[in-house]
LUMMARSE-890591 format. One record per residue (C-alpha): x, y, z; residue in one letter; residue number from 1. Coordinates in steps of 0.1 Angstrom, whole numbers, plus 5000, padded with zeros to 4 digits. Last residue first. Layout:
REM residues N
pt X=X | Y=Y | Z=Z | residuo=a | num=NUM
...
END
This chain:
REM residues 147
pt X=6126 | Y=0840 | Z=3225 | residuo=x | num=147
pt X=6161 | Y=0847 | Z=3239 | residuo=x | num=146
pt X=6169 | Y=0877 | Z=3261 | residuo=x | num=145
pt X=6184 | Y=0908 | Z=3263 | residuo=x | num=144
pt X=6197 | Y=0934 | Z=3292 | residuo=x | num=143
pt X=6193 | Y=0965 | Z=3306 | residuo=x | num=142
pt X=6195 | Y=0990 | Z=3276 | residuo=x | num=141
pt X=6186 | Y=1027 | Z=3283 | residuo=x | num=140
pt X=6158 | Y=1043 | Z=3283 | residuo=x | num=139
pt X=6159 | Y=1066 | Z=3314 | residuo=x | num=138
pt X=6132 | Y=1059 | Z=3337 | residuo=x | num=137
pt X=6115 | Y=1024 | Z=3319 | residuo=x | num=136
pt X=6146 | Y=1011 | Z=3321 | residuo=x | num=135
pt X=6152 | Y=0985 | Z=3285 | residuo=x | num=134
pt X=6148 | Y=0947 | Z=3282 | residuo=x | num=133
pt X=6153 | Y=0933 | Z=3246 | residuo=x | num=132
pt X=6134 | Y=0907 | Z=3234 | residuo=x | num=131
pt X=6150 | Y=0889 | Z=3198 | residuo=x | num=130
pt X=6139 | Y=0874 | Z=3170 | residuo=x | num=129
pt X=6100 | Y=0870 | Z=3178 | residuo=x | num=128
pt X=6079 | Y=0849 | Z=3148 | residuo=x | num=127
pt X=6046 | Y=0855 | Z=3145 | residuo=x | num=126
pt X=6047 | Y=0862 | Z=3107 | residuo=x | num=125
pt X=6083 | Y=0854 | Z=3090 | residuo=x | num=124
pt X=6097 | Y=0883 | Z=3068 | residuo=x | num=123
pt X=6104 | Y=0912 | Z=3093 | residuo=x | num=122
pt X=6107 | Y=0888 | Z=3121 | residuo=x | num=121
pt X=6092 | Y=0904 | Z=3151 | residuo=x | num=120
pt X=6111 | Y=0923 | Z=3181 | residuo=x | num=119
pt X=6094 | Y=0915 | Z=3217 | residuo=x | num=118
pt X=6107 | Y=0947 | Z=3234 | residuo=x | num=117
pt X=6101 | Y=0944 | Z=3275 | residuo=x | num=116
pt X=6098 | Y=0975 | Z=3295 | residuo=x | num=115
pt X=6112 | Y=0983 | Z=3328 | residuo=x | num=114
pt X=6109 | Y=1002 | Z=3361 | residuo=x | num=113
pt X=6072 | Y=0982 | Z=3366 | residuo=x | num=112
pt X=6089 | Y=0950 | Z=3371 | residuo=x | num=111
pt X=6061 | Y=0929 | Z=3387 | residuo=x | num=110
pt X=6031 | Y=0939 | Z=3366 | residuo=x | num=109
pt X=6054 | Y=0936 | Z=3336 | residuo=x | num=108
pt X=6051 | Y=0966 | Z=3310 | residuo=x | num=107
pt X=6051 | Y=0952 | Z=3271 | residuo=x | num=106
pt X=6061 | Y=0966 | Z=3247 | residuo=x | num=105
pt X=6055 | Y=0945 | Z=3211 | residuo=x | num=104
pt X=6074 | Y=0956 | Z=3179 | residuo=x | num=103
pt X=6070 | Y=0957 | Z=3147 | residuo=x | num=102
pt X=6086 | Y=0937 | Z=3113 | residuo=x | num=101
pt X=6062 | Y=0915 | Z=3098 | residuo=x | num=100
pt X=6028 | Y=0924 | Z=3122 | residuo=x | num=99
pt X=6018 | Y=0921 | Z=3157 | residuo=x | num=98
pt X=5983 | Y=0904 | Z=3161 | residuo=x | num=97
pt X=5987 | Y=0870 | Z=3183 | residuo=x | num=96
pt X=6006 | Y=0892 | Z=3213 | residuo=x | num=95
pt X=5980 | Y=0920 | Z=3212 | residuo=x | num=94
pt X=5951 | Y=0897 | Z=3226 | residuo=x | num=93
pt X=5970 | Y=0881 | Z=3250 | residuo=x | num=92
pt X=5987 | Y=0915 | Z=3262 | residuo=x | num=91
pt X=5954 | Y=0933 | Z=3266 | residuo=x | num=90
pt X=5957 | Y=0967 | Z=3257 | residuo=x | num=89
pt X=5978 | Y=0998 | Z=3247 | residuo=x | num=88
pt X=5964 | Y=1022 | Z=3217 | residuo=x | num=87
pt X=5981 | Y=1018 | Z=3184 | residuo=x | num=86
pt X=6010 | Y=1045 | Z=3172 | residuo=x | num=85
pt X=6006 | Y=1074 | Z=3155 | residuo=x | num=84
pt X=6014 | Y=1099 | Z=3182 | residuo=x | num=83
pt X=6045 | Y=1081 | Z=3191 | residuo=x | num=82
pt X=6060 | Y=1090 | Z=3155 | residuo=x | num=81
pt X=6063 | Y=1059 | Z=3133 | residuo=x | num=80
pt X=6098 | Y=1047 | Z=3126 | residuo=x | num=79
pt X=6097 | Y=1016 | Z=3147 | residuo=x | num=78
pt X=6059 | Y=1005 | Z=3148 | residuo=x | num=77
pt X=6051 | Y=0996 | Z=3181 | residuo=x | num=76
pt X=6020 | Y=0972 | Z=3191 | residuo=x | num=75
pt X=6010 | Y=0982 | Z=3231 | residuo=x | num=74
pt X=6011 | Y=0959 | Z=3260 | residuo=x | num=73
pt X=5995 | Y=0957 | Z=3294 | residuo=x | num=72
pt X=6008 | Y=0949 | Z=3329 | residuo=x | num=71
pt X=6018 | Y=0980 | Z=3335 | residuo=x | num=70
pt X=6008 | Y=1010 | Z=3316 | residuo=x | num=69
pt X=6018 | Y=1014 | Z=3284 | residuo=x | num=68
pt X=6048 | Y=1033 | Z=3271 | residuo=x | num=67
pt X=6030 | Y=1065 | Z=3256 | residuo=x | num=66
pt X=6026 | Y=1085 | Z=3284 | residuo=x | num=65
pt X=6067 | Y=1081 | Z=3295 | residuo=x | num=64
pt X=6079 | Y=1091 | Z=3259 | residuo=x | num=63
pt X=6093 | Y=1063 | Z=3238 | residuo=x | num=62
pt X=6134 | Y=1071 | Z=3232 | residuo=x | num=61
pt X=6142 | Y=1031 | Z=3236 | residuo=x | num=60
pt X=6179 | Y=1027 | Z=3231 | residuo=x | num=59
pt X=6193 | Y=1000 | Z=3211 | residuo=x | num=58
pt X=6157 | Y=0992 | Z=3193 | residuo=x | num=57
pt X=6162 | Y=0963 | Z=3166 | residuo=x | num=56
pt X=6150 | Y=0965 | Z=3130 | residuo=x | num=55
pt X=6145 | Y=0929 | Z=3118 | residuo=x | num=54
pt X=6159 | Y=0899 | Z=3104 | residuo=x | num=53
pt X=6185 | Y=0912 | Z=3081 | residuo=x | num=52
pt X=6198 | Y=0932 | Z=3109 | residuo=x | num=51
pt X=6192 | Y=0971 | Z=3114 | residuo=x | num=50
pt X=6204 | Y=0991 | Z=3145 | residuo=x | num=49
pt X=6177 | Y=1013 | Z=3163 | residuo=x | num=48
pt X=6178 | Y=1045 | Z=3186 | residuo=x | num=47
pt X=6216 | Y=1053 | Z=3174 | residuo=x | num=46
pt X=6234 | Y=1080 | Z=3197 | residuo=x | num=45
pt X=6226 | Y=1103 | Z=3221 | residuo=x | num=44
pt X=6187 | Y=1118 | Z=3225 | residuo=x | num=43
pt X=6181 | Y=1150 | Z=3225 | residuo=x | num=42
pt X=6160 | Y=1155 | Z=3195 | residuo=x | num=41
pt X=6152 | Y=1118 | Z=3182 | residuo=x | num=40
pt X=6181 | Y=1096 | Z=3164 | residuo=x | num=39
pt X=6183 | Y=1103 | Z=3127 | residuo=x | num=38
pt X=6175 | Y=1069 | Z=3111 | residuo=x | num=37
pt X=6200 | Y=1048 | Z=3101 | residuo=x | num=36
pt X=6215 | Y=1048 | Z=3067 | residuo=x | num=35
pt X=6218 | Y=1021 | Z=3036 | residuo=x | num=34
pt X=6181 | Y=1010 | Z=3043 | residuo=x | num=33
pt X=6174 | Y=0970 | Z=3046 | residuo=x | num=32
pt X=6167 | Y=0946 | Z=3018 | residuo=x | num=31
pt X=6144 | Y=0922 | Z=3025 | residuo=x | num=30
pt X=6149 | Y=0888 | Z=3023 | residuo=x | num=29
pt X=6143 | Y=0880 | Z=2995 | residuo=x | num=28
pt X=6138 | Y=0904 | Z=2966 | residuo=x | num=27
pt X=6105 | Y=0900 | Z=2954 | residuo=x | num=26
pt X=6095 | Y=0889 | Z=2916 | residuo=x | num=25
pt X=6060 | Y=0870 | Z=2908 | residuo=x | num=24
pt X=6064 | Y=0841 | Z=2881 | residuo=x | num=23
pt X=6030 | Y=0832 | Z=2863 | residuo=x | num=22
pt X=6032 | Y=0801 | Z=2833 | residuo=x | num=21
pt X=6013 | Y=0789 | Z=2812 | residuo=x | num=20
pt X=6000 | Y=0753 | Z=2813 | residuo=x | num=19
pt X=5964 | Y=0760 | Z=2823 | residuo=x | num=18
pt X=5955 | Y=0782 | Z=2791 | residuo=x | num=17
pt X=5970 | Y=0749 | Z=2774 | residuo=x | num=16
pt X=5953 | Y=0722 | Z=2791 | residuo=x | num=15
pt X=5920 | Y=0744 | Z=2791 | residuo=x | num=14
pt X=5922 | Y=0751 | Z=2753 | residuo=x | num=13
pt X=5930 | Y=0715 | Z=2742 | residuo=x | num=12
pt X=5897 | Y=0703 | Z=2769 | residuo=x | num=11
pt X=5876 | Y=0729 | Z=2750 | residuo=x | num=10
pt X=5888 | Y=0717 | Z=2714 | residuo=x | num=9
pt X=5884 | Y=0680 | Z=2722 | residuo=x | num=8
pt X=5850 | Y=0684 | Z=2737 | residuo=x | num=7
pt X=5838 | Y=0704 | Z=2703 | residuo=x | num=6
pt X=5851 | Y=0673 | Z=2682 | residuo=x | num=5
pt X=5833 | Y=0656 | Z=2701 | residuo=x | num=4
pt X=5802 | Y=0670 | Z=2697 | residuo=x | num=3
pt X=5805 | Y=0679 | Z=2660 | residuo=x | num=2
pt X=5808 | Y=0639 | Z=2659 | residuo=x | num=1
END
């Protein structure tokens, strides 16, 4: 009987431990910054706009030796100085590890004079909003396409 009765008490304690409740706040989506960054030294204009699904490049202001070389890719964090940035590689290897929110460059074998941007949802993992194509010699916006 003290068995039972024992049974009954655990099982009454695990039902109701299991029936509280656990909420986790996040404001969704994102919210963005009120002002845009100050554009580098020398440079004209905005270097990104923001969008509520990601922070897109208008201008590219990379420096020549840190764009990778052609026919490889390089993860871009906008914001981040150059100097802080991860080492170009292997496209194929890059592509399946860009986080919520960056960037991937790529440098096509075929059109060395410009640079592809692969822009990444901010909120939704492998997920490319927009590519923009930019000219490798003076940064400036060619053209954009569709994922």
């Amino acid at each position: 009987m003290r068995y039972l009765a024992l049974v009954f008490i655990l099982c009454f304690m695990l039902a109701a431990n299991g029936c509280e409740s656990v909420s986790v706040r996040a404001d969704f989506p994102p919210r963005l910054p009120d002002d845009f960054p100050a554009p580098p030294e020398g440079s004209e204009g905005v270097t990104v706009t923001y969008s509520g699904s990601g922070v897109y490049p208008v201008a590219l202001h990379i420096p020549p030796g840190h764009l990778p070389p052609p026919g490889h890719c390089r993860i871009w964090y906008p914001g981040r100085p150059p100097g802080h940035q991860p080492r170009a590689g292997d496209c194929q290897s890059l592509i399946h590890r860009v986080p919520l929110g960056a960037w991937l460059i790529s440098r096509p074998t075929k059109e060395k004079d410009y640079v592809r941007v692969s822009v990444y949802d901010q909120s939704r993992p492998s997920i490319v909003v927009v590519i923009r194509v930019f000219d490798v010699a003076t940064g400036r916006f060619v053209y954009e396409e569709k994922p």
